[in-house]
PLY file of the C-alpha trace (Angstrom):
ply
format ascii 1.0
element vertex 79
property float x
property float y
property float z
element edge 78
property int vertex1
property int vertex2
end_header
-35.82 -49.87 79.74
-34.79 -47.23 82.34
-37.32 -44.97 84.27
-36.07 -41.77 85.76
-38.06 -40.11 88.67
-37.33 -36.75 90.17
-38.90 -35.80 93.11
-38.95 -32.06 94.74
-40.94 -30.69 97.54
-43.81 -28.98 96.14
-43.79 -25.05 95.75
-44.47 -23.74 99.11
-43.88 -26.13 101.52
-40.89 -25.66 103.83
-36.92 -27.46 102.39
-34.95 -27.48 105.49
-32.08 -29.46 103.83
-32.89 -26.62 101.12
-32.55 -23.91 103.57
-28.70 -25.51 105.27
-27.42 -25.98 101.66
-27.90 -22.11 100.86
-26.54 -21.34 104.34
-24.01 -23.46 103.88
-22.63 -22.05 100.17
-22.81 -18.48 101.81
-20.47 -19.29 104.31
-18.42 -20.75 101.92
-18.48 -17.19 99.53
-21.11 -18.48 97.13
-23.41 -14.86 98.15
-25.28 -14.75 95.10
-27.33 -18.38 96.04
-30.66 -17.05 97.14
-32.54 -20.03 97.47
-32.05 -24.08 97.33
-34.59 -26.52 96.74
-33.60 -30.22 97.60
-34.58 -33.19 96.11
-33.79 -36.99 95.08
-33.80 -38.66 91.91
-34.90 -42.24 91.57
-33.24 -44.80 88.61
-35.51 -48.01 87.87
-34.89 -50.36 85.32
-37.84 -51.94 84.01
-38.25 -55.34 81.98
-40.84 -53.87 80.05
-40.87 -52.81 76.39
-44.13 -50.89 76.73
-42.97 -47.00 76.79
-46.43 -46.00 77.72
-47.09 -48.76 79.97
-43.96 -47.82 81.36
-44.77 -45.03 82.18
-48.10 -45.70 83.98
-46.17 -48.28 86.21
-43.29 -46.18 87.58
-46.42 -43.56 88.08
-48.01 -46.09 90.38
-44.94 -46.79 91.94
-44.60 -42.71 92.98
-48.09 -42.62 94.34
-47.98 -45.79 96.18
-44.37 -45.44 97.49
-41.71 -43.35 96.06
-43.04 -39.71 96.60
-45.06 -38.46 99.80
-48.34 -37.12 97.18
-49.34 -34.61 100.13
-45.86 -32.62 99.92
-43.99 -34.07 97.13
-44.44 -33.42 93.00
-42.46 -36.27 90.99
-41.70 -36.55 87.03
-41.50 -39.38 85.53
-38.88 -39.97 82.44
-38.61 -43.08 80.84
-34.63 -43.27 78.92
0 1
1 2
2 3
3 4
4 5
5 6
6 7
7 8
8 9
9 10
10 11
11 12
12 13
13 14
14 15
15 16
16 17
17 18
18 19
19 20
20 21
21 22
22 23
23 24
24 25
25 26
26 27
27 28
28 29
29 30
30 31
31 32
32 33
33 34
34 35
35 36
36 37
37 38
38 39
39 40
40 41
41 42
42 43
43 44
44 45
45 46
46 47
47 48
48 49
49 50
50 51
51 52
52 53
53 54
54 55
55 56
56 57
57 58
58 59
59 60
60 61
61 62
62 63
63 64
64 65
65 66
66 67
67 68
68 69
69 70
70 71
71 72
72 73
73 74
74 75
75 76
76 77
77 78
């Protein structure tokens, strides 16, 4: 089983990697790019069968190590 995590800064806090990207596709003509959120996405497989248990696991995971909780928002997809 595959888990699939996407993690963005939360609404609000500053994206300076955000910010360069939109800077960055202005210079190069793309004008009508008003605003760039980065983020990452994270690829797990998982032994498990368990869709919901899964799920609680790669959740874990986030809180514990793959997303910084204070800034970060994550979703968790299991494929």
């Amino acid at each position: 089983m595959k888990a699939r995590v996407h993690v963005m800064l939360k609404d609000g806090v500053l994206d300076p990697q955000g910010e360069a990207v939109r800077h960055a596709l202005g210079h190069l003509g793309f004008s009508g790019v008003e605003g760039v959120r980065q983020g990452k996405v994270i690829e797990l497989e998982l032994a498990t069968s368990d869709k919901a248990a899964a799920e609680a696991e790669v959740a874990q995971m986030c809180d514990k190590l793959l997303a910084n909780t204070v800034i970060e928002k994550y979703t968790v997809e299991i494929v």
